[in-house]
C-alpha positions in Angstrom: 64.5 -64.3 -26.2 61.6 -67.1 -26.4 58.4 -65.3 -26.6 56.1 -66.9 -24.5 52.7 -65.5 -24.2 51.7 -66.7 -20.5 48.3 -65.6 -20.2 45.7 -65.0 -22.8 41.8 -65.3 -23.0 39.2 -66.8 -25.5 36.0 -66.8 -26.4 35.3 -69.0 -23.3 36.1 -66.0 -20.5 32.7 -64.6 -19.8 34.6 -61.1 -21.1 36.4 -62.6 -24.0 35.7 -61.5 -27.7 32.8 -62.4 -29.5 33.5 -60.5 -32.8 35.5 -63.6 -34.0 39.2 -62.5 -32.7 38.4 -64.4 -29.3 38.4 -67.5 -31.6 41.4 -70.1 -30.5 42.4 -70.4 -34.1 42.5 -66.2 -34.6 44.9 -65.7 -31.5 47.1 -68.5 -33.0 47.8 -67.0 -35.7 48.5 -63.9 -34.7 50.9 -65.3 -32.0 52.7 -67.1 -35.0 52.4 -63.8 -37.3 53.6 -61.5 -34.0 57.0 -64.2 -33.5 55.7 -66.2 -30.5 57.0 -69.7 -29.4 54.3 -70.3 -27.1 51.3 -69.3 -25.5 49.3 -70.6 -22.7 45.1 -70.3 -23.1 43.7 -69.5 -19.7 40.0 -68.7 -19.8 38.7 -66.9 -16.5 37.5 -69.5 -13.8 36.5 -66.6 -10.5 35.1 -70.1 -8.9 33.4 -68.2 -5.9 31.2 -65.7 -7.9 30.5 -68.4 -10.3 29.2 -70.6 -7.5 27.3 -67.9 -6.4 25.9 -67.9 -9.5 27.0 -63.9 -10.9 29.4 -65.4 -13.6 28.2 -68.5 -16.2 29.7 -71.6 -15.6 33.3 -72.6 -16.3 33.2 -74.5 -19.8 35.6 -76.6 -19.1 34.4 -79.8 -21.4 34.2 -77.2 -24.2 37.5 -76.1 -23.5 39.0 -79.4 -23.1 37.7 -80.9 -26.4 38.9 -77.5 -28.5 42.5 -77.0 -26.7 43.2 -80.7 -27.3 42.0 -80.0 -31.0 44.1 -77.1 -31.2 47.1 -78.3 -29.9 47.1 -81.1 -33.0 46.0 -78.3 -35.3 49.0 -76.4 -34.0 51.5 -78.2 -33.4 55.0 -77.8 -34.8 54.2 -74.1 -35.5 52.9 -72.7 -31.8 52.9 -74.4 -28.7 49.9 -74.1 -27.3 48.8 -75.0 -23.7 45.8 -75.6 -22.0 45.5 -73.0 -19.0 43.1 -71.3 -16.4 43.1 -68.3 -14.7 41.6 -69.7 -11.3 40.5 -66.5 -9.5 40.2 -66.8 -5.7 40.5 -70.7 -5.4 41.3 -69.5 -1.7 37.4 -68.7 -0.9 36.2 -72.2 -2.4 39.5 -74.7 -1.9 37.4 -78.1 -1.8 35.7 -77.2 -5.2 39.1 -75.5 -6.6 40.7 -78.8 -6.0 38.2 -80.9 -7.9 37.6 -78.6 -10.8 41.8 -78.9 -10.8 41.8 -82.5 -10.7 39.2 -83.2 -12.9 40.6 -80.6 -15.6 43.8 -82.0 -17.2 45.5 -77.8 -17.0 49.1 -77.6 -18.1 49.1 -74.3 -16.6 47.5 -73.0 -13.6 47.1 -69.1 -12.8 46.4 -68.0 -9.4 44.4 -64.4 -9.2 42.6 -62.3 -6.9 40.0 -60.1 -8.8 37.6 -59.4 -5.9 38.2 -59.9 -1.6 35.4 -62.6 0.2 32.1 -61.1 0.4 33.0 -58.4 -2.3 32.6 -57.9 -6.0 35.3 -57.4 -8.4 37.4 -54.1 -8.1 36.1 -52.6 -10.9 32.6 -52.8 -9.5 34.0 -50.6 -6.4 33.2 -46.6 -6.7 36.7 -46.4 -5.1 36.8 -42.6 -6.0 34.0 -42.2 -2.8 35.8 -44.3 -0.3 37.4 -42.2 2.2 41.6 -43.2 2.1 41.0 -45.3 5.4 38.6 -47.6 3.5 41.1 -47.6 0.6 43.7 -48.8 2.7 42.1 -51.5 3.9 41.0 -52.9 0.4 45.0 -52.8 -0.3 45.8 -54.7 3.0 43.1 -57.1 2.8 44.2 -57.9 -1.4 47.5 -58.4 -0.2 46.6 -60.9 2.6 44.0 -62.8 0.6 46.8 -63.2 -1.9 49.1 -65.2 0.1 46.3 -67.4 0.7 45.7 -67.4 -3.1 50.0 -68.6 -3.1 49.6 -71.1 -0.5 46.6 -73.0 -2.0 47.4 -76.7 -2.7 45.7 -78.8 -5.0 44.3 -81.6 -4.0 47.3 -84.3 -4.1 49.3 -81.8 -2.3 51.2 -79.8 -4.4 51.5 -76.2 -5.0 47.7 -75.1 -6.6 49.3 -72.6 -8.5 52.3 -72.1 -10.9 52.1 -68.1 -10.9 50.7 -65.8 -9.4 49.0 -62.7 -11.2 48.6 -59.0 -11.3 49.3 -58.6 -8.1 48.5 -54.9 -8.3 45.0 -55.1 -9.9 43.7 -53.1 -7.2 45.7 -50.3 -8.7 44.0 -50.3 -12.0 40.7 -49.6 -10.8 42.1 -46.8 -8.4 44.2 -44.9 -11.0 40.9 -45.0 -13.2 39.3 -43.8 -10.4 41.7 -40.9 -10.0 43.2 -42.8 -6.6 46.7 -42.2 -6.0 48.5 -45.5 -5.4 51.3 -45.6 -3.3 52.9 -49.5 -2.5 55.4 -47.7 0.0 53.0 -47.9 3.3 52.5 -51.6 2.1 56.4 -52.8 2.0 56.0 -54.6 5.0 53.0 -56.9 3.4 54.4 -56.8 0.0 57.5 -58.5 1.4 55.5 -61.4 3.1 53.5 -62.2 0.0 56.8 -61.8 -2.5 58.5 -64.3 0.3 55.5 -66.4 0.0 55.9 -67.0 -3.5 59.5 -67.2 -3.5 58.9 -70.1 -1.1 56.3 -71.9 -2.6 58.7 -72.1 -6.0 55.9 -70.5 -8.2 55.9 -67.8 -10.2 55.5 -63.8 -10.2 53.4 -62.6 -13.5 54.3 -59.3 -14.9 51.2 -58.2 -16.3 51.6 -56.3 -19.4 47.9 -55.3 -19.5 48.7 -52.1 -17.8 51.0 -50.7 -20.6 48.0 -50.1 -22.7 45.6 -48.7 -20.0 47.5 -46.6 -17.7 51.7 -47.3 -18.4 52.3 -49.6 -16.0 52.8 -53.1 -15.3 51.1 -54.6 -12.8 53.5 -55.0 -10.7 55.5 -52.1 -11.8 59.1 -51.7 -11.4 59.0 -50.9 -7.6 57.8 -54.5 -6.7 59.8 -56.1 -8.6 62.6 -54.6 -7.7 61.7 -55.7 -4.2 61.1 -59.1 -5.9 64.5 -59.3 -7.2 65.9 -58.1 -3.9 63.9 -61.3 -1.6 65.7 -63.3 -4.4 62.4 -63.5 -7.0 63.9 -65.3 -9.6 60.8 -66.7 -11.8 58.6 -64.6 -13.5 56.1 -65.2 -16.4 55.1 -62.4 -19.0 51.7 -62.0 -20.0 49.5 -60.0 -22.2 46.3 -60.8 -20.2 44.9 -60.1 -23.9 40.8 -60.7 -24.3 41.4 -60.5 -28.0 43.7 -61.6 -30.7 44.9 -58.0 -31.5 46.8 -58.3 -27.9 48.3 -61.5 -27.9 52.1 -60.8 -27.2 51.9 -57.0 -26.3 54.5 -55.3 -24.7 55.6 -58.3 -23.9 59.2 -57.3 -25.2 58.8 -54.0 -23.1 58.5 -55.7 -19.8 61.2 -58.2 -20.3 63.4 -55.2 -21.2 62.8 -53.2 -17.9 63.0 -57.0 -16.2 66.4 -57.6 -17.2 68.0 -54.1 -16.5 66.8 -54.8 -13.0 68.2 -58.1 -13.0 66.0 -60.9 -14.0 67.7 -63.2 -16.2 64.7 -66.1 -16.2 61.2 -66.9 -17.0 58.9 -69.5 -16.3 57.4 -72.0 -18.3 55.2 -74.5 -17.7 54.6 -77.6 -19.1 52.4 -80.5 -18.3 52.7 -78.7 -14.6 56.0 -78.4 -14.2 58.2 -75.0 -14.0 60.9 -74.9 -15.9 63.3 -71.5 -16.4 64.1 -70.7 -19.6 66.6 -67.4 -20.8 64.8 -64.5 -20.2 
């Protein structure tokens, strides 16, 4: 298998460590010491609530001048890439576009952490909300998340190259002691799965979930359903904050992914997918 570390966070993500293991150099040496061929660095950008002004500003000439550094420090023992998790680029697509143009990402993921008008899900006292009120968080997540698949950049081509944790929702509601059930939701599920089989990006399994609640995000249901539509690209990430996740579970996931079928994963580089053995 080539262990490729999808999505991880530095220093840079406004929650990222600042004890010293959010450090680029720390996570890329435990990425060597843990067996990985390649990771991809992509620092949060939630473009709307930083434009609102609730998150600090995206660093991105910081980040450009140290990923470029790190690369060269790197290279020939970790590929390293220069990512960004673009949270809802769907609520602010003119400004998504430029901040895309202007910032030179090999690898661009798509993620909805919060609906318009709403703060994160983890902010939510979802364990008050009567189930009608639940439900329509899930149906709205979904639906804002096909928008967040069918953003283009701004020369046209697909905005994205995977799109993540598409059950976040269901982190904050299992916390909460909120039963989730994706059953009611097959209907919506199905569009947005079709959506990114269509738009040739990516699914991420998010391996985040394995240490908080023993799940992926999706879990096995989805992306069974996945496989099913004919999902064939997926990309594995830790979503680790700190160098002591970098590449967890990440052998776990791809185990359950190929007993249901999967046989690829995505890589990108320089923009472009490419499917490498699973």
């Amino acid at each position: 298998m080539y262990h490729f570390d999808s999505h991880v966070h530095t220093k840079y993500s406004f929650d990222g460590a600042r004890d010293g293991s959010g450090e680029i150099d720390a996570i890329a040496q435990t990425a060597i010491d843990r067996g990985l061929n390649e990771i991809s660095l992509c620092d949060h950008c939630d473009i709307d609530d930083i434009l609102d002004g609730i998150y600090p500003a995206y660093p991105l000439a910081d980040l450009q001048r140290e990923l470029a550094s790190a690369k060269e420090r790197w290279a020939g023992k970790l590929r390293i890439n220069f990512g960004i998790e673009l949270g809802q680029p769907h609520a602010r697509p003119e400004e998504s576009r430029k901040l895309l143009a202007e910032g030179g990402f090999d690898f661009v993921i798509g993620s909805l952490h919060n609906l318009r008008g709403y703060p994160d899900f983890s902010f939510l006292k979802l364990e008050r909300m009567p189930p009608e009120q639940i439900d329509y968080l899930i149906r709205r997540a979904i639906s804002e998340q096909i928008e967040v698949a069918e953003f283009d950049a701004a020369d046209g081509r697909v905005g994205v190259h995977t799109l993540a944790h598409i059950t976040y929702i269901q982190r904050y509601m299992t916390l909460a002691g909120v039963e989730f059930d994706h059953r009611p939701y097959i209907d919506e599920f199905s569009r947005l799965l079709q959506t990114v089989i269509d738009r040739g990006i990516a699914l991420e399994v998010n391996t985040s979930g394995l240490r908080r609640n023993s799940i992926t995000m999706p879990g096995r249901e989805l992306l069974e359903l996945y496989r099913s539509l004919g999902g064939e690209l997926i990309t594995l990430g830790s979503d680790a904050h700190t160098a002591r996740d970098v590449g967890a579970n990440l052998d776990d996931a791809a185990d359950m992914l190929r007993d249901i079928g999967f046989k690829w994963q995505a890589v990108v580089r320089e923009g472009k997918i490419e499917a490498v053995a699973l």
